[in-house]
C-alpha positions as CSV (number, residue, x, y, z in Angstrom):
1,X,22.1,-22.2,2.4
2,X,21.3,-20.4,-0.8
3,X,18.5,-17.8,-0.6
4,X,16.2,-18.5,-4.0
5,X,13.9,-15.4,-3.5
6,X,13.5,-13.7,-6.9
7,X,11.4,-10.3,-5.9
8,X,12.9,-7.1,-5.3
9,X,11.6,-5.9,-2.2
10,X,11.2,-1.5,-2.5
11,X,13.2,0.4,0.4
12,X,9.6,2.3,0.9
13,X,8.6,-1.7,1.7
14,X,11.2,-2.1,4.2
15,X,10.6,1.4,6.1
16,X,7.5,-0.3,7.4
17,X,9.3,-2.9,8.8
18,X,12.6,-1.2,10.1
19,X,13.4,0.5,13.5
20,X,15.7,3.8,14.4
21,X,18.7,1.9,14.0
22,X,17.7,0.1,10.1
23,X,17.2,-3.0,11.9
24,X,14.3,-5.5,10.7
25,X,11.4,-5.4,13.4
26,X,9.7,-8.6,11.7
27,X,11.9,-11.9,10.3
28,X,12.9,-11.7,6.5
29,X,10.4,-14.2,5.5
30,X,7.4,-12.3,7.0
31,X,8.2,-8.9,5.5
32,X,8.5,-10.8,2.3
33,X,5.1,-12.8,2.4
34,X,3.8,-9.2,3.3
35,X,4.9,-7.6,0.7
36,X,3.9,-10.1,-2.1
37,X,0.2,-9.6,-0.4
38,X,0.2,-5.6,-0.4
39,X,1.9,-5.8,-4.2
40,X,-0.8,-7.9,-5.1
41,X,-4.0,-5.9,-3.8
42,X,-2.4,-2.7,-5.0
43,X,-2.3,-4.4,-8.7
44,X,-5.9,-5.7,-7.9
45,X,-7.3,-2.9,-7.4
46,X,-5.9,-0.9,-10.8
47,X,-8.9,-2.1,-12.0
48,X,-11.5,-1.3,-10.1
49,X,-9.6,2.1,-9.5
50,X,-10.1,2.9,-12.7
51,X,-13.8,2.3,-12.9
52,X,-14.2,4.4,-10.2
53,X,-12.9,6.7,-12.2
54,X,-14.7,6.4,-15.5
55,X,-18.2,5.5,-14.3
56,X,-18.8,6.5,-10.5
57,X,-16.3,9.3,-9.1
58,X,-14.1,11.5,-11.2
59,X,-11.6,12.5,-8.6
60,X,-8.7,10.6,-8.4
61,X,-8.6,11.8,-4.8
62,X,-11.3,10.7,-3.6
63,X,-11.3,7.5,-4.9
64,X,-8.0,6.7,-3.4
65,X,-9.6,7.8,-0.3
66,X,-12.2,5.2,-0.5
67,X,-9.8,2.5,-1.0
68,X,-7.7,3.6,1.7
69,X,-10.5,3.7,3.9
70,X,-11.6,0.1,3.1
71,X,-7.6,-1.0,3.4
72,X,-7.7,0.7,6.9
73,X,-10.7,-0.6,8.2
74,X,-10.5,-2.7,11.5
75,X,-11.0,-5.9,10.6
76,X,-8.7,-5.8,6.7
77,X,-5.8,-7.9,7.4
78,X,-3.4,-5.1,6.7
79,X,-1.9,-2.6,8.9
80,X,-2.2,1.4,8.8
81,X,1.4,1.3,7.8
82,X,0.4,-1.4,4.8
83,X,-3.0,0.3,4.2
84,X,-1.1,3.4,3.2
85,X,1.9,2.0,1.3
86,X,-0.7,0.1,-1.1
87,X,-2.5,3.5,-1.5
88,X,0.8,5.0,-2.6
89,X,2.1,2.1,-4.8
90,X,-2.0,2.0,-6.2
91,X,-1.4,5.7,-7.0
92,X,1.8,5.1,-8.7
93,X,0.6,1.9,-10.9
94,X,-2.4,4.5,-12.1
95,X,0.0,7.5,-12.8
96,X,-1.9,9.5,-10.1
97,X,-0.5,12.2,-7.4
98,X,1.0,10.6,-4.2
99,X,-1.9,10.9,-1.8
100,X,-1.4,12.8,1.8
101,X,-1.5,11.4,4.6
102,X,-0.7,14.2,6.7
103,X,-4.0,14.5,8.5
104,X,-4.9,13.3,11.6
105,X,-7.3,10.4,10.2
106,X,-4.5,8.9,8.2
107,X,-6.6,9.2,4.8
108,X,-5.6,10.9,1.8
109,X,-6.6,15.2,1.8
């Protein structure tokens, strides 16, 4: 059986996913359906990232703090784990500094 999936998954993808031992805590085909769903909001949300930015609230911080709130809330779809890998990647696509997530409430500093 030939495998036919075309996207390169990102190892920081796969850490939400893998145990201790490197070992896949979800099948194959759900970490890759979750990923296609976390690369596409991050993309999505370029956009209104960036208007943020220009017309409401100048820190780059803070917005990625808003989004990452709204990602996190109960009720998103997405897991903390998810909420915080599509801040990162968001970051990344806008050429910002890697949020923090070193504080208790799991939101960017």
């Amino acid at each position: 059986m030939s495998d036919d999936y075309q996207i390169e998954i990102p190892p920081s993808f796969f850490a939400l996913f893998t145990d201790r031992r490197q070992r896949l805590s979800e099948p194959l085909a759900v970490v890759r359906e979750r990923y296609e769903v976390c690369e596409d909001l991050a993309n999505h949300l370029v956009q209104q990232a960036l208007t943020l930015h220009h017309v409401a609230v100048p820190s780059e911080e803070e917005i990625l703090g808003k989004i990452h709130a709204g990602l996190a809330a109960t009720g998103s779809g997405l897991s903390p784990a998810e909420a915080q890998w599509i801040t990162r990647r968001l970051a990344e696509l806008l050429g910002w500094r890697d949020p923090s997530f070193d504080n208790a409430a799991g939101t960017p500093d």
